[in-house]
C-alpha positions in Angstrom: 117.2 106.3 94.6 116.1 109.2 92.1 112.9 110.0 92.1 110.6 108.4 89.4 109.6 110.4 86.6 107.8 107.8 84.2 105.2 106.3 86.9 102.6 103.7 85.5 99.6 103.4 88.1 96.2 101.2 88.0 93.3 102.0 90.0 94.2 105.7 90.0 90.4 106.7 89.7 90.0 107.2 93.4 91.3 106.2 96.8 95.3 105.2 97.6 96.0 105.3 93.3 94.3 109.1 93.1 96.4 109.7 96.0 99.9 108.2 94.7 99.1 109.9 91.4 98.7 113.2 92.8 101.8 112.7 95.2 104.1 112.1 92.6 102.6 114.8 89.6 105.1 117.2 89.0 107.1 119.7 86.0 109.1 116.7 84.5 107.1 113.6 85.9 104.8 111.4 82.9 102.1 109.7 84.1 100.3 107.2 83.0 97.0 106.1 84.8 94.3 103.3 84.4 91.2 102.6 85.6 87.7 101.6 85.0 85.6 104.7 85.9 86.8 106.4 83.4 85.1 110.0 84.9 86.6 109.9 88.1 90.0 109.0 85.9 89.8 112.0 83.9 89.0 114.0 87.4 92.4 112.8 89.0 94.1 113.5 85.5 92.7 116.9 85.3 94.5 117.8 89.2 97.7 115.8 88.3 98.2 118.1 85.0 97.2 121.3 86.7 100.4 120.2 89.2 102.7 120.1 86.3 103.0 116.6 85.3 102.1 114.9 81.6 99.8 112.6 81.8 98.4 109.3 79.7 94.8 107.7 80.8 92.9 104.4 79.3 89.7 103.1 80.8 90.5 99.6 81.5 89.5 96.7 83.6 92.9 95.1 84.6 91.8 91.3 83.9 91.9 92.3 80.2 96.1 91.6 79.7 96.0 92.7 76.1 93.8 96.0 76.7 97.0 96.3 79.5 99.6 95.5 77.0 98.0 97.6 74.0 98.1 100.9 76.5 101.9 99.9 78.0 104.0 99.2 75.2 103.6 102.8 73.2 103.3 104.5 76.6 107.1 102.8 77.7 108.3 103.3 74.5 108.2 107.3 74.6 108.5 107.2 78.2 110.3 104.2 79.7 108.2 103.1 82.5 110.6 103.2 86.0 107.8 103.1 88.7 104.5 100.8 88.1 102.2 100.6 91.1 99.7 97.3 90.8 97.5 99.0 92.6 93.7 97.9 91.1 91.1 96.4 93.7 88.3 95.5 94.9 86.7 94.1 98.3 83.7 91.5 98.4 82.4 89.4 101.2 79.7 89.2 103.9 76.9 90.6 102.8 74.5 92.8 105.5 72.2 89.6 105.9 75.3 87.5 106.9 75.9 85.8 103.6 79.1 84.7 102.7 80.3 85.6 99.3 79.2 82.7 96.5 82.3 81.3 94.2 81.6 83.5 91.2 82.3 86.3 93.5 85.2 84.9 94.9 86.8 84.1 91.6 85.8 88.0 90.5 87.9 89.1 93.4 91.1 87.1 92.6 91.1 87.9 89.5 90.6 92.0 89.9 93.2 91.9 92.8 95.6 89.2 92.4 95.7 88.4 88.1 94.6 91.6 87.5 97.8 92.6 89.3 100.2 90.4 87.8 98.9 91.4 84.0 99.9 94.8 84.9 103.6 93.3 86.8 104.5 91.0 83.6 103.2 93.5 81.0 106.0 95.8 82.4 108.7 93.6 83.8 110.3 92.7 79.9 110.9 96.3 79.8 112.7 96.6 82.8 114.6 93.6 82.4 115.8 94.8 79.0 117.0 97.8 80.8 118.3 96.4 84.0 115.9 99.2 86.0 112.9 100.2 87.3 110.5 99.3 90.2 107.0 97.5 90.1 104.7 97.8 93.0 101.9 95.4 94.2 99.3 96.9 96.4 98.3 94.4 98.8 96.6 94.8 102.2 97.5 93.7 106.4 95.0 91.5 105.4 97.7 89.4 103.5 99.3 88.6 107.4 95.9 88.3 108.7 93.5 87.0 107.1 89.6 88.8 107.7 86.9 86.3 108.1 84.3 87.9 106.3 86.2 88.5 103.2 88.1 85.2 102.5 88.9 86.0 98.6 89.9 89.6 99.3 92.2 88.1 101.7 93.4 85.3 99.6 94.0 87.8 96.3 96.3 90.1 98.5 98.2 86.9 100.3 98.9 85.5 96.9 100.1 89.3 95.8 102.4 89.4 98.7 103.9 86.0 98.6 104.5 86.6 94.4 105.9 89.8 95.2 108.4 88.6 97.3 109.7 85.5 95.9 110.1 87.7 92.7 111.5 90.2 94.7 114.5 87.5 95.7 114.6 86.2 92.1 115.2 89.6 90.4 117.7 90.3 93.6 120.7 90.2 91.7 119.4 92.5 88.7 118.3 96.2 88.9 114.3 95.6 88.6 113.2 95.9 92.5 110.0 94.5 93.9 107.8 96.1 96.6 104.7 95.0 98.2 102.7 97.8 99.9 100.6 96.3 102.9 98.3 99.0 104.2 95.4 98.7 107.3 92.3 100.9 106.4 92.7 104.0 104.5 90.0 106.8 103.6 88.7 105.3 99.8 85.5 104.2 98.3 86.3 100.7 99.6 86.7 101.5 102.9 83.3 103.0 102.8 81.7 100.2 101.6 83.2 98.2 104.8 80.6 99.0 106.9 82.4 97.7 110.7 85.2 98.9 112.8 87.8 100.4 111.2 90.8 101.2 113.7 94.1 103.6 113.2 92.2 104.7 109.8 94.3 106.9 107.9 93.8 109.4 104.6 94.6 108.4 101.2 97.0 111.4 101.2 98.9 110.3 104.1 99.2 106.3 102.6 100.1 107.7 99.7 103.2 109.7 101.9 104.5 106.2 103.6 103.8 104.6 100.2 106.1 107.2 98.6 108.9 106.6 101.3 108.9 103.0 101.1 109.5 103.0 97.4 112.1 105.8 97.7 113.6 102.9 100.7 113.1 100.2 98.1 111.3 98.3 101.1 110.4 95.1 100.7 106.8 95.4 102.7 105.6 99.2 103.2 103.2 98.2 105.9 101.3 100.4 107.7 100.1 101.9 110.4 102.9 100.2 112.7 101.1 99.4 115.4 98.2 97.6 113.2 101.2 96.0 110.8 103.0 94.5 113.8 100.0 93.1 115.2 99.0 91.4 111.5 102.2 90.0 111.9 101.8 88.6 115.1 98.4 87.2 114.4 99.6 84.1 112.6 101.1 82.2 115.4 98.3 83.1 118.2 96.1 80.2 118.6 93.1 80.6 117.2 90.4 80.5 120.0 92.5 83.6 121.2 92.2 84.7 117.4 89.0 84.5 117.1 87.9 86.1 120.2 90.4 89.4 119.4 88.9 89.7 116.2 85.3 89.4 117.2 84.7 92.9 117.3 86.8 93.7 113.8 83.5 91.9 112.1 82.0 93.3 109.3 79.6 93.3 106.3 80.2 95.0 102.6 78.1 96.9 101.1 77.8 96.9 97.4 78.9 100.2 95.6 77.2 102.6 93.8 
């Protein structure tokens, strides 16, 4: 596969999207990046041009499908989009005096992650279709194999990202629009930091954003990561769950809310 050079990312304010964005500026690469700290945006911008690369931003909050489609459509049509990385997120869940997260939270949370995601995915797919190319990318988490009991809709948003991502994946199979799902463990960003609990095999946004490079370049259809942690994610669903529970007991954890 060539590499991209029209690259659509959300979430690229900070953490693995600031990280992508700055793997992939280059002379020759157009980027265009979203998110909703629109400072911090213009901050990654500001590195991505002084590595060569052209670059688009627009502050917007990814549940808004027409703010998504109003910055998309001129943006493709003067650089046809061949990469987009769904990458927009948040975490929520138990709170540091051991309350669980209340439904309007919950709701906030799968709509950020999981619709937020798929407004980005269907704003871009016609495109591609039209063209018979290109590559979208949904940013989900281990947490979609393993599911962390004190976040319940983080995990549910990036379950439902990875099982969408790779039934379309088998429905597009026979076209040339590919479908990856990226599953990471923990990685240096603003949301890890507000995961205050262990957080094993951590890596730097800078090296995620390395494996997540490769596996698109592979066309994978799960970039998980770090092995070890990805193989035992996958192993967790058919352990029984008193054993579950008692391996997991020390991966507890609280979130704290960010600044």
């Amino acid at each position: 596969m060539n590499a991209p050079r029209s690259i659509v990312i959300t979430g690229a304010s900070s953490g693995i999207g600031a990280a992508i964005a700055l793997h992939y500026a280059a002379p020759g690469v157009t980027l265009g990046l979203t998110g909703r700290n629109t400072e911090r945006l213009e901050a990654v911008a500001a590195s991505a041009r002084a590595k060569g690369a052209m670059i688009e931003t627009a502050g917007i909050d990814v549940r808004n499908a027409e703010s998504i489609v109003a910055f998309l459509t001129p943006f493709d049509a003067s650089h046809p989009i061949e990469l987009m990385i769904a990458n927009a997120g948040v975490l929520e869940g138990r709170s540091a005096d051991g309350t669980i997260e209340d439904g309007a939270t919950a709701r906030r949370v799968i709509e950020i992650n999981l619709l937020g995601a798929l407004n980005a995915l269907h704003a871009t797919l016609p495109a591609m279709r039209a063209r018979n190319r290109g590559q979208i990318v949904l940013v989900s988490s281990l947490a979609a194999f393993s599911p962390l009991t004190d976040a319940p809709a983080y995990s549910a948003s990036k379950a439902g990202l990875l099982s969408y991502g790779l039934a379309l994946r088998a429905a597009l199979a026979d076209t040339g629009v590919k479908i990856s799902v990226v599953c990471p463990g923990y990685v240096a960003s603003a949301m890890t930091d507000s995961h205050i609990g262990e957080q094993p095999m951590k890596i730097s946004a800078e090296e995620a954003a390395r494996l997540i490079a490769r596996g698109i370049a592979r066309q994978q259809a799960v970039i998980g990561f770090p092995k070890a942690l990805y193989l035992g994610s996958l192993m967790s669903a058919i352990i029984p769950e008193p054993l579950r529970l008692l391996f997991t007991k020390s991966m507890r954890f609280h979130v704290e809310p960010r600044r």
